[in-house]
C-alpha positions in Angstrom: -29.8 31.1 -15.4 -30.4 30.0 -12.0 -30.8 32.5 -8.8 -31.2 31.0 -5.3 -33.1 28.3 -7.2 -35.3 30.3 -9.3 -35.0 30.8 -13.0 -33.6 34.3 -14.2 -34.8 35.3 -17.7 -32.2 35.4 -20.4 -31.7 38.2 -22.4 -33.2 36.2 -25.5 -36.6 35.7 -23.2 -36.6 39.9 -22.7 -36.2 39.8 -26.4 -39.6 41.4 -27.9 -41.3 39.0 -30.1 -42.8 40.0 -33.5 -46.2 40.1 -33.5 -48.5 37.4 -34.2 -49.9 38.1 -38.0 -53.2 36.0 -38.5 -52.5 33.6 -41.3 -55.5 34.0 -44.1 -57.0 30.6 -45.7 -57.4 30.6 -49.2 -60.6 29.0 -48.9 -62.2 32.4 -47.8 -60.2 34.3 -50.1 -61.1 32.3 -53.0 -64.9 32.3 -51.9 -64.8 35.7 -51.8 -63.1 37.2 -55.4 -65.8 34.1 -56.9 -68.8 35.6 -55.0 -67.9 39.2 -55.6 -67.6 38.3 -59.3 -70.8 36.7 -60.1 -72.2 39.9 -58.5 -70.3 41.9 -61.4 -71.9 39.2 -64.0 -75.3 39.3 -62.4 -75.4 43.2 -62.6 -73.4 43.1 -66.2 -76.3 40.8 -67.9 -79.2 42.7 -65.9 -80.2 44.7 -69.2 -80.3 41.2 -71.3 -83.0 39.6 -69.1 -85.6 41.4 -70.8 -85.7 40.4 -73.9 -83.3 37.0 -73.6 -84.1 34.0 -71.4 -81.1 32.3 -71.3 -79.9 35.8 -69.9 -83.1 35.5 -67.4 -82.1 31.9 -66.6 -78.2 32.7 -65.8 -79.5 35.9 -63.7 -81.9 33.5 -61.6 -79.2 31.2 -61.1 -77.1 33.4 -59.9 -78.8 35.6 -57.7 -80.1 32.3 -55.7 -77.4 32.3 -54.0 -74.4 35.0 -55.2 -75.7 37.4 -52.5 -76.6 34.5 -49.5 -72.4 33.9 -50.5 -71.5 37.0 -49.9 -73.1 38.3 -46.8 -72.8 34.7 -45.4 -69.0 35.0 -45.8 -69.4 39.0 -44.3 -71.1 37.2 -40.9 -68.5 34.6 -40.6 -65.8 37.2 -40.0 -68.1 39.8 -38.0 -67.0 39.9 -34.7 -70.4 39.0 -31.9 -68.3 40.4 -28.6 -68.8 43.7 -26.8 -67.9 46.6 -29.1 -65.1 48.1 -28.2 -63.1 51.5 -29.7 -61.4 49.1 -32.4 -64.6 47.6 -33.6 -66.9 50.9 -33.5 -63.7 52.7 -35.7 -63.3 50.0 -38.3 -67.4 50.4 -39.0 -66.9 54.0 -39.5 -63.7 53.8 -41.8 -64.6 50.7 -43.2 -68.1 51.2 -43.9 -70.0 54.6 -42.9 -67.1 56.8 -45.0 -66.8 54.7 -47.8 -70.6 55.2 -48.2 -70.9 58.5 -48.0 -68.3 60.0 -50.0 -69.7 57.3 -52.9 -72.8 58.6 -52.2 -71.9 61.9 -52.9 -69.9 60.7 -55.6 -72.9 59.1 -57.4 -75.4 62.4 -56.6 -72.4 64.5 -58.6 -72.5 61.9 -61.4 -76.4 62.5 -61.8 -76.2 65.9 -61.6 -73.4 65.8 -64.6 -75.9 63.6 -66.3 -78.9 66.7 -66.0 -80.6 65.1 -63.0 -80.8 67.2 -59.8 -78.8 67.7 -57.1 -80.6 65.6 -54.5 -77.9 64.6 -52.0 -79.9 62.1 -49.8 -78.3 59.9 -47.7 -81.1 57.9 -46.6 -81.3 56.1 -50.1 -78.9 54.3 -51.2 -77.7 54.5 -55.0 -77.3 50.9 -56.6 -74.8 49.2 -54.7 -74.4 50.7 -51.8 -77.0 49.6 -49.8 -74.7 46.7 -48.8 -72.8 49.1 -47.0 -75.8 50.4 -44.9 -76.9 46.9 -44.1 -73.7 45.8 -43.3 -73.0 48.2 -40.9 -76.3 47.2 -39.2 -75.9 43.7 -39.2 -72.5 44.2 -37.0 -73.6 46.7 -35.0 -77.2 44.3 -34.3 -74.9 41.3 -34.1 -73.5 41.4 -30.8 -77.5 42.1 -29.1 -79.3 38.7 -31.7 -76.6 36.3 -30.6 -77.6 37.3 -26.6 -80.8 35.7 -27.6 -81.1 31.5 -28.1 -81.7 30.6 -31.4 -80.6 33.7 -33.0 -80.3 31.6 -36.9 -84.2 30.8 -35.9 -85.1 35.5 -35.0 -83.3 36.1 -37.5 -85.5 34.2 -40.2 -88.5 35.3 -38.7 -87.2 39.1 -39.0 -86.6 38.3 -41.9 -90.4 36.6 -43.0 -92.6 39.2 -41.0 -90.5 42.4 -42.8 -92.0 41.4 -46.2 -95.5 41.2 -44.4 -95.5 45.5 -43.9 -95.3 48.1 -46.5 -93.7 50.3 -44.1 -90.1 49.0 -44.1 -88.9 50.0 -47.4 -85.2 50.8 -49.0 -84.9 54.1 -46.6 -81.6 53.1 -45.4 -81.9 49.5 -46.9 -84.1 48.3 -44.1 -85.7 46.2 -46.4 -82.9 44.0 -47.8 -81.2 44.3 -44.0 -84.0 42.9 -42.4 -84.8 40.6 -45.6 -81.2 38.9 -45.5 -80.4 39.2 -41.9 -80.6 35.4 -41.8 -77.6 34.6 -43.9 -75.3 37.1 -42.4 -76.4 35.2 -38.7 -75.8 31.9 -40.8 -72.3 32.9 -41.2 -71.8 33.4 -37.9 -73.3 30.4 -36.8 -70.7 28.6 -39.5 -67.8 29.6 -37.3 -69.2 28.6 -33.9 -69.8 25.3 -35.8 -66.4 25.2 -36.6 -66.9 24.2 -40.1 -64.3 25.5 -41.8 -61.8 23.6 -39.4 -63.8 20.3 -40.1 -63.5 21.0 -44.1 -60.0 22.2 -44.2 -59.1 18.1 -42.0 -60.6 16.3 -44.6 -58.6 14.5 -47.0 -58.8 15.3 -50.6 -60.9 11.9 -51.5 -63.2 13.1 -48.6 -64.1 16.7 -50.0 -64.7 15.4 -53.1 -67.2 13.1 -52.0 -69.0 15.9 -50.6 -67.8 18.0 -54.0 -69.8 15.4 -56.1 -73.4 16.5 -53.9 -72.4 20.1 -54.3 -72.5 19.7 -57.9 -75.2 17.9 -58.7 -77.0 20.2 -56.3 -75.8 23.3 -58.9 -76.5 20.9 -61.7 -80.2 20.4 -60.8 -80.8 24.1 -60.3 -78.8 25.1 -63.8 -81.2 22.6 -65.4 -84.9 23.7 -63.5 -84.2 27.7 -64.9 -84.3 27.4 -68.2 -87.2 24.8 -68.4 -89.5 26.8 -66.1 -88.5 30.0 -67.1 -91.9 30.9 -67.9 -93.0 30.1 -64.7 -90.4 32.2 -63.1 -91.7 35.2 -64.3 -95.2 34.6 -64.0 -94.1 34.0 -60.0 -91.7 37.3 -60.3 -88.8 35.3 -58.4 -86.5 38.1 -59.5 -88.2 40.6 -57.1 -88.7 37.9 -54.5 -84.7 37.2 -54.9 -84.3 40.9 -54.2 -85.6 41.0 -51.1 -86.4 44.8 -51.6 -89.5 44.8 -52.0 -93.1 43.8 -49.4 -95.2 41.0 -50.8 -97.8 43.4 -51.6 -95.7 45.6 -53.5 -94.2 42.1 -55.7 -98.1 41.1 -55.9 -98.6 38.7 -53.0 -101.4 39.6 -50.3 -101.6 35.8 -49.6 -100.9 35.1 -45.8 -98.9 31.8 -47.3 -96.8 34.5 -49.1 -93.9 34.6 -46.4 -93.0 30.9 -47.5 -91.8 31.8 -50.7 -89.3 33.8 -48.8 -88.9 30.8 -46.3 -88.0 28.4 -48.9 -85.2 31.2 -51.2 -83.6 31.9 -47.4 -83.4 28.0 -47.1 -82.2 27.1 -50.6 -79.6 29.9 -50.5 -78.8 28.9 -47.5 -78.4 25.4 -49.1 -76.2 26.5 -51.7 -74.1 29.2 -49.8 -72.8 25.9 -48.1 -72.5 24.0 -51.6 -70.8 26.9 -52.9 -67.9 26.8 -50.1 -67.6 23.3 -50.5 -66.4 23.8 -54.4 -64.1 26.6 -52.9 -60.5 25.4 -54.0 -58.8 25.1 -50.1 -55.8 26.0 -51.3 -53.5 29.2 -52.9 -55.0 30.0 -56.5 -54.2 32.4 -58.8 -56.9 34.8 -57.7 -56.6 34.1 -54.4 -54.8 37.7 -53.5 -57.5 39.3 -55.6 -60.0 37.9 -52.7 -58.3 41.0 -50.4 -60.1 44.1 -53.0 -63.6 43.1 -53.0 -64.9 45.8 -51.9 -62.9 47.9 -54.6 -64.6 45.2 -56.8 -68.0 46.2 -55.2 -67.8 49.6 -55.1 -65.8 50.5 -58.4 -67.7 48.0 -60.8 -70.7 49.8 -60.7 -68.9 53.3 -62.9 -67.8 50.5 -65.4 -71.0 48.9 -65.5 -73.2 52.2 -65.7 -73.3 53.2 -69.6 -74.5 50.0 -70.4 -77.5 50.1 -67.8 -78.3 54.2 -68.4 -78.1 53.5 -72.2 -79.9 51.7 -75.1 -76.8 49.4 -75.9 -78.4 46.4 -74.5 -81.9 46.8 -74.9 -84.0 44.5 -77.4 -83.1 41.3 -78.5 -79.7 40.7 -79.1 -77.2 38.1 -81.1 -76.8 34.6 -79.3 -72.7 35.4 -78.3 -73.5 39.5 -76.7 -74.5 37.2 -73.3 -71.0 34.8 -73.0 -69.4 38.0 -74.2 -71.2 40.6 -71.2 -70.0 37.3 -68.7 -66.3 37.2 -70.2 -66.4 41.3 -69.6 -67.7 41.2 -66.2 -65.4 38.9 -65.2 -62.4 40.7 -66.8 -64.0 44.0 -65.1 -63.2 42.2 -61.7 -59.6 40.9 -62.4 -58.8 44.6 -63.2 -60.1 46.0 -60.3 -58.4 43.6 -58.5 -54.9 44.7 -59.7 -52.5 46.9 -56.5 -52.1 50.0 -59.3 -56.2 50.5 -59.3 -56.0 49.5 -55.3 -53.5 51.7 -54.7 -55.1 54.7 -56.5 -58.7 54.8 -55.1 -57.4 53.6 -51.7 -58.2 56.9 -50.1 -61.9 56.6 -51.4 -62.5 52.6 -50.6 -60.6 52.5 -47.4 -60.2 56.2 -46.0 -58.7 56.2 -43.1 -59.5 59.4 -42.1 -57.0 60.1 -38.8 -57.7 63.7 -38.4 -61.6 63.0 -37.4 -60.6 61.0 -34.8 -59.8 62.2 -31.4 -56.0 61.4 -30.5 -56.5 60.6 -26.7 -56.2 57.2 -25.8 -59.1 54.9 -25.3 -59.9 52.1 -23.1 -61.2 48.7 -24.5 -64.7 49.9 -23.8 -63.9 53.2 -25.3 -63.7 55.5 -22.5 -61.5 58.3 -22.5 -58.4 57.8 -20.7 -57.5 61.9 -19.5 -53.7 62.5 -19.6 -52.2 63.1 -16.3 -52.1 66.7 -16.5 -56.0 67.1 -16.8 -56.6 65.3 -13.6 -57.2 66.9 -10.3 -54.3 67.1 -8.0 -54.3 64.5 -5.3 -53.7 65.6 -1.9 -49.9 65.5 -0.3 -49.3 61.9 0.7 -47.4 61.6 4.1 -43.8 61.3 4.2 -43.6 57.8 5.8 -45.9 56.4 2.7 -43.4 57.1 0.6 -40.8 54.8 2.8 -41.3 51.0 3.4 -44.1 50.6 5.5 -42.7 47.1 6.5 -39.8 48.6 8.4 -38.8 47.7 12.1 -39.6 51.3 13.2 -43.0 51.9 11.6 -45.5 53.1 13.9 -48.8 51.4 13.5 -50.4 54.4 11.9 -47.7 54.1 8.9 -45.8 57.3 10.7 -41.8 56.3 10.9 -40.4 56.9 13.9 -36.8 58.8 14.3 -34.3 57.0 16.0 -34.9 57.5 19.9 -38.8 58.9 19.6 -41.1 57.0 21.8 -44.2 56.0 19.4 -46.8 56.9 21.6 
């Protein structure tokens, strides 16, 4: 509709439109239920590598890179702006909460067990130290990528922590510090733009690429077992841990920071090669991608008989190994499933609206005061309630009445 030449809206422009809902790739999805997963495995077979080295080979193999996956995939999404009242209440409900009511969970459970009650939040049980370190690495996030080459501090954080006793597992500074670099890597994969790039390339393309990616996983499969030997002799389990100073693993070398260097690297290395064999497209565990943590979090109770108990110890038949992998991976499907989402929902993702205050916030977070709780403003004058631009305005913006001389 036209008015004196200009357009009118029609009523179907005033018509609210639905809001934009992000569309998720499968790619990430997919990458994440696989990487979540082989975390379930890697913990599942962790009492076989004793005693069994094709269990020790398997556990090398995956925890090159299982981890890198995972907290690379956590940086890609983390968000490197200004915090604002959104972000700093998704770290609390998302993260913070979650860990301390499992926390307390797991002090109960090892109090049950005839342990002490020791509730101490400053050590994390098992798992959860991802949850500290991942609530650091977003809050850090924003300040690192200030700096130029934040990939490049973040690696040297990352070297120079395993130089000093002093940063330990109090509050998981250890592995936050050790695997900084790959959560930074993450990020730096979506300023690169590289899942764009992959997702344009035609099938005949990716698999090009595919065919390096698995002869890159090939050649690692293939060096475990041979040097396995060797592996323990170096403790690369420890060093793949990234819990522990060089001193405390047995390295007071000043050289001893490039073993680190060169795991950070070849995770690195992998993490990409790992993407790369990611299906790009809707799977049949692609939805399960959405409960990893439930996965993360939840696994662990499954998981804990056979690591507090004598089931596994000693040498065991050739199949207990294929069957502990077949298990984990079964554990994760089922924790994947909406009925076990929907019944520890208020543990994994609290929401927790009644700690919150209810005023309205700013995008910086400041307090917005109702209208009530300000101070009263003094009474305007009558005329600035009229239209100033009216032929008998004073000057002053006092009206005059009809007949009134203005000066």
């Amino acid at each position: 509709m036209r008015d004196n030449g200009r357009m009118l809206p029609t009523p179907a422009d005033r018509a609210p439109r639905p809001p934009h809902r992000k569309r998720r790739v499968p790619l990430w999805d997919n990458a994440r239920w696989i990487a979540i997963t082989l975390v379930v495995v890697g913990h599942g077979i962790l009492p076989l590598i004793g005693e069994d080295d094709a269990a020790y080979s398997v556990y090398l193999f995956i925890y090159s890179f299982h981890v890198a996956v995972f907290v690379t995939v956590s940086g890609y999404f983390a968000k490197s702006g200004p915090p604002n009242a959104r972000a700093m209440r998704q770290i609390l409900t998302d993260i913070v909460f979650p860990y301390l009511i499992f926390e307390t969970i797991w002090t109960v459970v090892r109090f049950l067990l005839g342990g002490d009650f020791a509730l101490d939040y400053t050590t994390a049980s098992w798992t959860l130290w991802f949850l500290i370190a991942l609530a650091i690495w977003r809050i850090v996030l924003p300040y690192l990528v200030l700096l130029r080459f934040p990939l490049l501090i973040a690696i040297a954080i990352s070297i120079g922590a395993g130089y000093t006793a002093e940063i330990d597992s109090t509050l998981a500074l250890s592995r936050t510090f050790g695997m900084l670099p790959f959560f930074v890597f993450g990020w730096k994969l979506r300023q690169w733009r590289i899942t764009d790039r992959w997702l344009d390339l035609t099938t005949a393309s990716t698999w090009r690429w595919r065919a390096g990616a698995i002869a890159v996983f090939a050649a690692l499969l293939a060096v475990m077992p041979i040097a396995i030997e060797t592996w323990r002799d170096l403790k690369l389990r420890r060093f793949m841990l990234y819990d522990e100073s060089y001193v405390a693993i047995g390295y007071d070398e000043p050289w001893s920071g490039a073993i680190r260097l060169f795991l950070l690297l070849l995770a690195m290395l992998l993490s990409v090669a790992f993407l790369m064999l990611m299906p790009r497209r809707t799977t049949w565990f692609t939805a399960f991608g959405s409960a990893t943590m439930y996965i993360y979090l939840l696994h662990s109770f499954v998981l804990f008989p056979l690591r507090e108990t004598p089931i596994l110890e000693g040498e065991q038949p050739w199949w207990v190994l294929p069957a502990m992998i077949v298990f984990c991976v079964l554990v994760s499907v089922v924790l994947s499933l909406k009925p076990v989402r929907r019944v520890f929902r208020p543990l994994v993702e609290p929401r927790a609206r009644w700690l919150f205050r209810p005023e309205p916030m700013t995008a910086t977070g400041t307090i917005v005061l109702p209208p009530e709780a300000l101070p009263p403003l003094p009474a305007a004058p009558r005329a600035e309630a009229e239209d100033a631009t009216a032929p008998d305005a004073a000057p002053g913006g006092e009206a005059r009445k009809d007949g009134e001389p203005s000066g």
